[in-house]
C-alpha positions in Angstrom: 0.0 0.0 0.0 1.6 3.7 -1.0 1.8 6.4 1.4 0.1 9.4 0.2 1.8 12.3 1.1 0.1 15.8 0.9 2.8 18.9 0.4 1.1 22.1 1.8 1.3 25.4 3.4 -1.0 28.0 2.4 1.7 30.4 2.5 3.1 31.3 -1.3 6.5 31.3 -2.1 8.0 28.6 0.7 9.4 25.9 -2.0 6.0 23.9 -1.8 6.3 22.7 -5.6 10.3 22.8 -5.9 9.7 20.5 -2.7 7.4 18.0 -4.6 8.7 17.7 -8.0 12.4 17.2 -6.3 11.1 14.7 -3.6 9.3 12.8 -6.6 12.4 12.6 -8.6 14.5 11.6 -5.5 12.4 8.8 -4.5 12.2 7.8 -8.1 16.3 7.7 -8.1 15.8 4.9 -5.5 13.3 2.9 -7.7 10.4 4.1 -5.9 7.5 4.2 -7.6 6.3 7.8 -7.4 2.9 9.2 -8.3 2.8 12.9 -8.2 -0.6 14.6 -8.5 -0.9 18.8 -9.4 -3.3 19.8 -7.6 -2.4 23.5 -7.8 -4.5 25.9 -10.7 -1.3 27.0 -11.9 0.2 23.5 -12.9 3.8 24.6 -11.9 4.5 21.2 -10.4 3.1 19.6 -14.4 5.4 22.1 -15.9 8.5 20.9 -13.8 8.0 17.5 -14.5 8.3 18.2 -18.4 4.7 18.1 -19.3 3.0 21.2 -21.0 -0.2 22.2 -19.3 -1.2 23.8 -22.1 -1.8 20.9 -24.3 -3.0 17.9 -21.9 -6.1 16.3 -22.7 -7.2 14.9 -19.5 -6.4 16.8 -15.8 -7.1 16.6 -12.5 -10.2 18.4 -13.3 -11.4 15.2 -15.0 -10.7 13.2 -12.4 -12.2 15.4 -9.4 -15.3 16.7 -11.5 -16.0 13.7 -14.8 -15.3 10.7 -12.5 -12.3 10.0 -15.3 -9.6 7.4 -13.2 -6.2 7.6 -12.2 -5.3 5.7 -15.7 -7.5 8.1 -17.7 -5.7 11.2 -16.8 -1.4 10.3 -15.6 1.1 11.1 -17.8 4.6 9.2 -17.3 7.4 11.8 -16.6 10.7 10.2 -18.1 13.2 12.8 -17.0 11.6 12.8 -13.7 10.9 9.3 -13.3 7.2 8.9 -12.2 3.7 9.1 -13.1 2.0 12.7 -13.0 -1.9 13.8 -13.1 -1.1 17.1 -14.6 -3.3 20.2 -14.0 -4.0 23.4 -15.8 -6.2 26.6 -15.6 -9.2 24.3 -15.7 -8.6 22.8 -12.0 -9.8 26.4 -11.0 -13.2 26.0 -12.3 -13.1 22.5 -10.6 -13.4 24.4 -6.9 -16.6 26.0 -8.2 -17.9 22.4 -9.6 -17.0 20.6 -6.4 -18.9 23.2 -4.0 -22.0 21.4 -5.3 -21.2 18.0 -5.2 -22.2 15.8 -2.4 -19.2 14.3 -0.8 -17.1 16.8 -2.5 -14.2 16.3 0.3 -13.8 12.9 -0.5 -13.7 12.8 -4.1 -9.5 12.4 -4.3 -9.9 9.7 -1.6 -12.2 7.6 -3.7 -10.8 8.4 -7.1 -6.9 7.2 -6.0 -8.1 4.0 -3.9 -8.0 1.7 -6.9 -4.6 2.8 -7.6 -2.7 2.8 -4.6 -1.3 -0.5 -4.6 0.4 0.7 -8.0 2.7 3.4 -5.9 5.3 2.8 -3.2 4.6 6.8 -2.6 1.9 9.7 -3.7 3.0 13.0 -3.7 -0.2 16.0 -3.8 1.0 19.2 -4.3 -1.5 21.8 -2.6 -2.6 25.0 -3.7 -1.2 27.8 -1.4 -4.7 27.7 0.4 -6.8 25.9 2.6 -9.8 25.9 0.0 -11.9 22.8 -1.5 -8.7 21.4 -3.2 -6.6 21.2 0.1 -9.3 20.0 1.7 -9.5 16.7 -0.8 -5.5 16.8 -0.6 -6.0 16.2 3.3 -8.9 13.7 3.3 -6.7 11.6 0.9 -3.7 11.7 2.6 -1.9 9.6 5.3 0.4 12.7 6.1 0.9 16.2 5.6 4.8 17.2 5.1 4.8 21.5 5.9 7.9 23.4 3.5 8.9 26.7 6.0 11.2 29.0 4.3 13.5 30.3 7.0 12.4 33.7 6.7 11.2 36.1 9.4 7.2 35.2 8.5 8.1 31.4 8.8 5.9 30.9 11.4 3.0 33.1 10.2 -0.4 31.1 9.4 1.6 27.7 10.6 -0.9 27.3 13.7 -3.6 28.0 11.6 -2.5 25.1 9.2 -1.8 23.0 11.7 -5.0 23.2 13.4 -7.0 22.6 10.2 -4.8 19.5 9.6 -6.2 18.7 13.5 -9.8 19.0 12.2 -9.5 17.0 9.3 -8.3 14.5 11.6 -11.0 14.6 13.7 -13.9 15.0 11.5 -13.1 12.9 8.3 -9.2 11.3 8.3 -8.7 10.1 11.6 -6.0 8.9 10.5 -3.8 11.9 9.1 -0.4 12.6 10.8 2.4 15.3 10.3 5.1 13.9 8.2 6.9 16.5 9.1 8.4 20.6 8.8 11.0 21.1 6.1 13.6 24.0 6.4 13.7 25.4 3.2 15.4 28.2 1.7 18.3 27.9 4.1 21.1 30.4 4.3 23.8 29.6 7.3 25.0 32.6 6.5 22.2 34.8 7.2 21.7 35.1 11.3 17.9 35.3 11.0 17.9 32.2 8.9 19.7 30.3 12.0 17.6 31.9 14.8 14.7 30.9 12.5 15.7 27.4 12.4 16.7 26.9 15.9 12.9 28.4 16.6 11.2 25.6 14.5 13.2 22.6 16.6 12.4 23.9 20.1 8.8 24.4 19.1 8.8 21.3 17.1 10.7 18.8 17.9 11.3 15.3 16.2 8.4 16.9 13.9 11.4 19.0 12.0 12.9 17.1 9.6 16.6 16.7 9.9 17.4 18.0 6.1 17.3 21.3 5.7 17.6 22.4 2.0 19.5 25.2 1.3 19.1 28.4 -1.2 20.8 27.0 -4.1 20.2 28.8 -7.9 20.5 25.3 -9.7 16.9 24.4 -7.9 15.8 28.1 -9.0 17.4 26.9 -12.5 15.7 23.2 -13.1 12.0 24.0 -14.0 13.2 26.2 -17.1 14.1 22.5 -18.3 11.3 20.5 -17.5 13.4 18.5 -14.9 13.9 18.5 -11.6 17.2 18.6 -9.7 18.5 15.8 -9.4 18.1 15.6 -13.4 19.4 19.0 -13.9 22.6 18.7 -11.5 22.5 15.9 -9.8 26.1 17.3 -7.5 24.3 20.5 -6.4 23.7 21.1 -3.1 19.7 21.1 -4.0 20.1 18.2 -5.1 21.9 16.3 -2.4 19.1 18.1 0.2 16.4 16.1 -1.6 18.2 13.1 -1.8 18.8 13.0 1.9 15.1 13.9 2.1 14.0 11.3 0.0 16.5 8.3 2.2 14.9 10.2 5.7 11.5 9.8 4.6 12.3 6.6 3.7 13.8 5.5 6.8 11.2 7.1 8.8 8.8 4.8 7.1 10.5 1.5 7.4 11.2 2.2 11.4 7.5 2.5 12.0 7.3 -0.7 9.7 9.1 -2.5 12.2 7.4 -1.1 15.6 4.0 -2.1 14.0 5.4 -5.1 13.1 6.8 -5.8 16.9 3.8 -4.5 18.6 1.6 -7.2 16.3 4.2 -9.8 17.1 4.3 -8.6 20.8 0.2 -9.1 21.0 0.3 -12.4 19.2 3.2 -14.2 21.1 2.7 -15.8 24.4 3.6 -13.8 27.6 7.4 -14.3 28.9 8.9 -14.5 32.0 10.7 -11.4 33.3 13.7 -13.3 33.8 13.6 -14.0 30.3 13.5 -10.3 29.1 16.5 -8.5 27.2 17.4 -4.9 28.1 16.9 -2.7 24.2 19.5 -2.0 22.4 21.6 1.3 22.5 20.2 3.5 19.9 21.9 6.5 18.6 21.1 10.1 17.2 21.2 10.6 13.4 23.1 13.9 12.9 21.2 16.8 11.3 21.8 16.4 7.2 22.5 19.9 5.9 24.3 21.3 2.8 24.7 24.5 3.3 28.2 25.7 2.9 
């Protein structure tokens, strides 16, 4: 079963689609199989994935609004290496269809189920707002990963955010969970930056991923070419940031594997005696993964 990972933050300008196309292409690199879904009016994340949203035939807006299935609408991205449901202007008019449909919040839920055992990963790239679209991004999704530039406004409109992802869960997705906050836009150079950063991990915790990618002009130079970064240079620092994202997510994944897997075990196998039972083993702290400088 794929994990369906929802990349939001209503805030513009934070490296929300850089963050999905380049975490698409990253998981792809270790033979992953990515789906990444536009969900975003302005079909940047379509457009950095090599496909022109000006001449696709079927969108997102067919599959939220027509019914049309995941097989109807994706386009393969070879450069990027995975599947895409491309969107286009149309997807705005999609919000205004979707207002009077009934179970119009669950309409992305429904539509992917049949294909989720085709992915190892789904990748939903929000609009910058918490409208209808967002909403269907949320219901869908197992997780919500949050890109926070490491600006002064960082932490503008992030309790908001969170707190609608803490509705969703309660109302329709009891089941949605914070994949976690990205550090984007890094400059170790820049105090702010720093103080910004420090902020986010004694607010947040284990919730902060440990990559932090940096400000880095070949990422601001990849979607001119229809490819992402690790396409376009696969040595840059941008590149190596998304990488490390990609094997942390990863990681992250496979250790909860193995607790679920244990606690199963655990509830299935008959009790022991104390005298029996093994002290844990020593665990140790994975160092932050930067490249800045």
């Amino acid at each position: 079963m794929s994990r369906i990972i929802a990349i939001a933050n209503q805030k513009g300008g934070v490296g929300k689609t850089t963050t999905c196309v380049n975490l698409a292409a990253a998981l792809g690199s270790m033979r992953k199989r990515v789906l990444l879904i536009d969900l975003d009016p302005q079909g940047n994340a379509t457009m950095g994935c090599g496909i022109d949203k000006y001449n696709v035939e079927t969108s997102v807006f067919d599959l939220l609004v027509d019914g049309a299935s995941v097989a109807d609408v994706r386009q393969t991205s070879e450069e990027n290496g995975c599947d895409v449901l491309p969107a286009n202007a149309d997807l705005t008019a999609a919000e205004v269809e979707l207002m009077g449909m009934d179970n119009r919040e669950r309409r992305l839920r429904d539509v992917l189920s049949p294909a989720r055992e085709e992915y190892d990963y789904i990748l939903i790239d929000c609009p910058p707002a918490l409208n209808v679209l967002t909403l269907n991004a949320f219901v869908a999704a197992d997780s919500v990963l949050v890109p926070i530039q490491c600006e002064y406004y960082a932490l503008e409109g992030l309790s908001a955010l969170l707190n609608t992802i803490e509705g969703i869960k309660e109302a329709v997705n009891p089941e949605l969970e914070i994949e976690g906050l990205l550090r984007t836009m890094y400059d170790g150079r820049n105090n702010l930056g720093v103080e910004v950063s420090s902020q986010l991990v004694q607010h947040f915790g284990e919730q902060v991923f440990r990559t932090i990618v940096p400000r880095n002009i070949r990422l601001a130079e990849a979607p001119s070419h229809g490819v992402s970064i690790v396409q376009y240079d696969k040595s840059s620092r941008g590149a190596l940031a998304y990488l490390a994202l990609a094997g942390e997510i990863i990681r992250q994944h496979a250790s909860k594997a193995d607790l679920s897997a244990t606690a199963i075990n655990a509830d299935s196998a008959p009790a022991r005696s104390s005298v029996d039972a093994k002290p844990a083993p020593a665990t140790t702290t994975e160092p932050v993964t930067t490249v800045d400088g």
